[in-house]
C-alpha positions as CSV (number, residue, x, y, z in Angstrom):
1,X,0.0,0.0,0.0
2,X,1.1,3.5,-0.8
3,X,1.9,6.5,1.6
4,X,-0.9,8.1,0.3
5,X,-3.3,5.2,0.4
6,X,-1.8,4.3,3.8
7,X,-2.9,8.4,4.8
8,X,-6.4,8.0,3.2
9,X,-7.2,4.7,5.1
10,X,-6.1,6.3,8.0
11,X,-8.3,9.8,7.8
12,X,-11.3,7.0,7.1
13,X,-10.6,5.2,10.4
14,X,-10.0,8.6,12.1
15,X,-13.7,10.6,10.9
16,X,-15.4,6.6,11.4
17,X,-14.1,7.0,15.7
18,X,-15.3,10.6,15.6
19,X,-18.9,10.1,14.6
20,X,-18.9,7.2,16.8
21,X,-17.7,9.4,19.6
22,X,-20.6,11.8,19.1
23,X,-23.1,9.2,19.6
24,X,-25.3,10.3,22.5
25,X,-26.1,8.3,25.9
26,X,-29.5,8.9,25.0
27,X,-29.3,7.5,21.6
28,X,-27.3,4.8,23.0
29,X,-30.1,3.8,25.2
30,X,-32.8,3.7,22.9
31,X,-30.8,1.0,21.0
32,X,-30.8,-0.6,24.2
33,X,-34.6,-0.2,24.6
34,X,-35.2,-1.3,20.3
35,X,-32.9,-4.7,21.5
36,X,-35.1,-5.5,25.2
37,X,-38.2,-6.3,22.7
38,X,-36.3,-9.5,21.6
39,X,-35.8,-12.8,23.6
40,X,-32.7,-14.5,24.3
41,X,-31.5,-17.9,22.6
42,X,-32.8,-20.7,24.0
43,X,-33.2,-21.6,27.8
44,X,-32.0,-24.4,29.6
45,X,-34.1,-27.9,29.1
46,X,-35.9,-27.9,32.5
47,X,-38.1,-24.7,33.0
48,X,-39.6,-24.3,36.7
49,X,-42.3,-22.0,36.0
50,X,-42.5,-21.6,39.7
51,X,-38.7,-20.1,40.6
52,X,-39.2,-17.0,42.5
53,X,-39.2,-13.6,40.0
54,X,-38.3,-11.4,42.9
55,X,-36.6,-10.9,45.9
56,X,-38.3,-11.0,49.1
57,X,-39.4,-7.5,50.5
58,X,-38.7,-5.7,46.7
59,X,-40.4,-3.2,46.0
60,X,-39.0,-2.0,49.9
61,X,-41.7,0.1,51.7
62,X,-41.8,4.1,51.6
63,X,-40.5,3.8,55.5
64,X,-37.4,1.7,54.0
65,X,-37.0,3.6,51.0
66,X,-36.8,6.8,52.8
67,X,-34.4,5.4,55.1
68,X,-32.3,4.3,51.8
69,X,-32.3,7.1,49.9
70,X,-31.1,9.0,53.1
71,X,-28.1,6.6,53.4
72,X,-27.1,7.1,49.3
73,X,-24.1,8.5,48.6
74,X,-24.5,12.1,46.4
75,X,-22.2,12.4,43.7
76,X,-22.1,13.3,40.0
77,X,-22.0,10.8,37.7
78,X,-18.9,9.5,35.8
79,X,-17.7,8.2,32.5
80,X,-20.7,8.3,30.1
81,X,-18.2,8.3,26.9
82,X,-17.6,4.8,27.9
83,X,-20.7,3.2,28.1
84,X,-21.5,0.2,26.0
85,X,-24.5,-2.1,26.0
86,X,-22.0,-5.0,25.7
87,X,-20.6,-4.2,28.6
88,X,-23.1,-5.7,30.7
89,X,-23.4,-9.4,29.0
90,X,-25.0,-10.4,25.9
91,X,-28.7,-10.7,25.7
92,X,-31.5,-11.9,28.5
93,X,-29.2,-14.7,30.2
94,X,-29.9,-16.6,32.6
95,X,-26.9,-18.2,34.3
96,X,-27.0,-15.3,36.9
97,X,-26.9,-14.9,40.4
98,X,-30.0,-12.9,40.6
99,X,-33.7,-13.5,40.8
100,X,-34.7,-16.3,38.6
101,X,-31.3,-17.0,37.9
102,X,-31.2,-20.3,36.5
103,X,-34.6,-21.3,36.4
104,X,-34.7,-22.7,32.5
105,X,-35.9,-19.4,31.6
106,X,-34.8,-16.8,29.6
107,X,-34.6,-13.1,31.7
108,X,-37.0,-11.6,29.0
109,X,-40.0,-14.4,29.4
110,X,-39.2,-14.4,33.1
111,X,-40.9,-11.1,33.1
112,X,-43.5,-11.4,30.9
113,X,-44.7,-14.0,32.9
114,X,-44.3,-12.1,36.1
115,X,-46.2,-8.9,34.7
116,X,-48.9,-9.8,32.0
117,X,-51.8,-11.9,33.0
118,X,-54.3,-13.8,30.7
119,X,-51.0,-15.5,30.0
120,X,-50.8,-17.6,27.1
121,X,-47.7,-20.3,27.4
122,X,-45.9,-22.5,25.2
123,X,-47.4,-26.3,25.0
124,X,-43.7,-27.4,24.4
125,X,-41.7,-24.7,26.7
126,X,-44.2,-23.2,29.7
127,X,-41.4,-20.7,29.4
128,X,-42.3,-19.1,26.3
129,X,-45.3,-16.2,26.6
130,X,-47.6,-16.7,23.7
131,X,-50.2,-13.6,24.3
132,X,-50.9,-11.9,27.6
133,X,-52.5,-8.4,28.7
134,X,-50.1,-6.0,30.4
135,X,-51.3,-3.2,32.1
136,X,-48.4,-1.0,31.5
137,X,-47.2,0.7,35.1
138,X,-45.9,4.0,33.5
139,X,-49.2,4.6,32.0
140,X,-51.8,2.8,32.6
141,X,-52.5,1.8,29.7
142,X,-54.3,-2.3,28.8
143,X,-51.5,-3.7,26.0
144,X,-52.0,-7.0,24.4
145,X,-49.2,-8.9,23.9
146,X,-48.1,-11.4,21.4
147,X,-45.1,-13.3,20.2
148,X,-46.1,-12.5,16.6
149,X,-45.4,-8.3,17.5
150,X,-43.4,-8.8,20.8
151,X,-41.7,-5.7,20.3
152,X,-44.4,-3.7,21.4
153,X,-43.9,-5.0,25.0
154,X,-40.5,-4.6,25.9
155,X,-38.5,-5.1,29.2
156,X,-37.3,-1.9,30.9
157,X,-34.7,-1.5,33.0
158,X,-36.1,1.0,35.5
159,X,-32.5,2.6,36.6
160,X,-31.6,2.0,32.9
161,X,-28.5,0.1,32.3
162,X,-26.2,4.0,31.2
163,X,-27.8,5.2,33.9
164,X,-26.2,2.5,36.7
165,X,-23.0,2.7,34.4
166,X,-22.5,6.4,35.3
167,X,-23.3,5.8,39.2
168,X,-20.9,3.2,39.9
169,X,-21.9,0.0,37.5
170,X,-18.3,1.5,35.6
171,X,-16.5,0.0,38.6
172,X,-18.0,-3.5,38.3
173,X,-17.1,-7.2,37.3
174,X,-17.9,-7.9,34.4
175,X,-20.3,-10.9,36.0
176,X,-21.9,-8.2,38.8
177,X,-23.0,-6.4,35.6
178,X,-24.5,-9.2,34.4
179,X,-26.0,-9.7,36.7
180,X,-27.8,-6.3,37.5
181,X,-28.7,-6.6,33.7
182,X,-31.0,-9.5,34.3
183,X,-32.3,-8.8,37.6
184,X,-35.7,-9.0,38.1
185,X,-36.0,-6.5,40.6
186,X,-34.5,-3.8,38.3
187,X,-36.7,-4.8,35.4
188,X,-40.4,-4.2,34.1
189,X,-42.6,-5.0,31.4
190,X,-43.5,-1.4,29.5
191,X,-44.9,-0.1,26.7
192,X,-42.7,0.3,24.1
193,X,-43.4,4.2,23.4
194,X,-43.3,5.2,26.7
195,X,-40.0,3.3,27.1
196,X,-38.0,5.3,24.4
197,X,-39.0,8.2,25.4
198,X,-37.7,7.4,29.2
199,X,-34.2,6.5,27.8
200,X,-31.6,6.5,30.5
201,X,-33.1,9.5,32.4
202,X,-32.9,9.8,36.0
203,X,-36.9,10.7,38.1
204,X,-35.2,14.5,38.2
205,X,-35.8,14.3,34.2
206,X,-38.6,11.6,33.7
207,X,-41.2,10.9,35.6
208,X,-43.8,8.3,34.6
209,X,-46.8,10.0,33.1
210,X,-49.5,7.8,35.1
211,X,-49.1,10.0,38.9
212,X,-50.9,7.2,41.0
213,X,-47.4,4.9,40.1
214,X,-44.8,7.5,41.3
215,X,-44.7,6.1,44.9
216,X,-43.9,2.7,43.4
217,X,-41.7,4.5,41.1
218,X,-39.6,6.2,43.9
219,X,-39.5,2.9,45.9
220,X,-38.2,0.6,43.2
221,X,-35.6,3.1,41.9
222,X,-34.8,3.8,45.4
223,X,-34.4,0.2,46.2
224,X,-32.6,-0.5,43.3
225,X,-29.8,2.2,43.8
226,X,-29.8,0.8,47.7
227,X,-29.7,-2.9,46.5
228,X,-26.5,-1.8,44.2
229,X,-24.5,0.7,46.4
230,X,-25.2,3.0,43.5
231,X,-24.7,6.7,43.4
232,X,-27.4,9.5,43.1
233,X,-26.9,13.1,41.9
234,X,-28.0,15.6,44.4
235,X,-31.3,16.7,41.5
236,X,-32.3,13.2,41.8
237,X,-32.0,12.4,45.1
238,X,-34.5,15.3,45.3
239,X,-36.7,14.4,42.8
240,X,-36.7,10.9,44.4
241,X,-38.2,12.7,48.0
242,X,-41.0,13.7,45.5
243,X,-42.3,10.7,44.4
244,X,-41.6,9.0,47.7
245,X,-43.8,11.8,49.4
246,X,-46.8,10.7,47.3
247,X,-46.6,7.6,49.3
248,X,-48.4,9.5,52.0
């Protein structure tokens, strides 16, 4: 190869890392969100249906999650040009320490079949959602769901995956960040709209639209950053008092 072919490669690779550079957290996080509408390859061969999808006492009360978000450390968050989606595993897996960790089931169709009901189930693999009825928490809204348009329905990850990154997950094992990614506790079946447009934003930014689920809001993201030793910025922990106050 010539110098001057050599140089032109070269400026290609160079203009090819900036755009890349200039990708966005936010636009980051809706591929993220476009990917959490698919399932995972197959699951192990012996399903139990009836593995736990939760730890005990999650959501924790207002009382505890008050008492949490007290003991949280405040700090801004940290490295957001080095968030990848990759970092945190490949897909719904489920050889994981956390919630329904090895249960035969995929992390995806563990929460389907935690949050829709009129479930539908595979004849051949229970863990497999056919059709189901979510009542989406962020807005209230009645969703049918069906494997034929699954992506309408997808799984959330309530402190979104950038979001954790950026208060401590950057820190992590590669297998504790697997393992938040397919934690039950952190995750929720949502509507697929409302979920893009939530992104990676902290309660300060995003709120749900549907009011009468902002005390369960507060109390899972609370719990979540509590369960995780993860950091809150001094806006959110505010905006986390907020939706904890509507808990009465």
């Amino acid at each position: 190869m010539g110098r001057a072919a050599g140089q032109a490669v070269a400026g290609t690779v160079l203009v090819l890392a900036a755009v890349a550079a200039a990708c966005t957290p936010p636009q980051l996080e809706r591929a993220d969100a476009r990917r959490s509408a698919t399932t995972s390859p197959a699951a192990l061969s012996s399903p139990s249906a009836k593995a736990p999808l939760a730890s005990p006492g999650f959501p924790p009360t207002a009382a505890t999650a008050r008492d949490q978000l007290a003991r949280l450390t405040v700090a801004w968050g940290k490295n957001w040009q080095t968030y990848q989606r990759s970092e945190f595993g490949d897909g719904w897996s489920d050889d994981t320490d956390a919630p329904g960790g090895r249960n035969g089931c995929d992390t995806r169709d563990d929460v389907l079949r935690r949050d829709l009901k009129n479930l539908r189930e595979g004849d051949r693999n229970p863990c497999v959602v056919l059709s189901g009825t979510l009542k989406d928490p962020y807005t209230g809204k009645e969703l049918p769901y069906s494997s034929r348009r699954a992506s309408q329905i997808q799984t959330d990850h309530v402190v979104a995956l950038g979001a954790a990154w950026r208060a401590g997950a950057w820190a992590w094992t590669p297998k504790r960040r697997l393992t938040y990614a397919n934690d039950l506790d952190v995750l929720l079946a949502a509507d697929k709209d409302t979920n893009y447009v939530k992104s990676s934003q902290t309660p300060d930014k995003w709120k749900p639209p549907r009011k009468e689920y902002w005390c369960e809001y507060g109390r899972r993201w609370t719990g979540i950053k509590a369960k995780y030793r993860l950091t809150v910025t001094a806006p959110e922990k505010l905006a986390l008092q907020d939706l904890l106050a509507t808990c009465g």
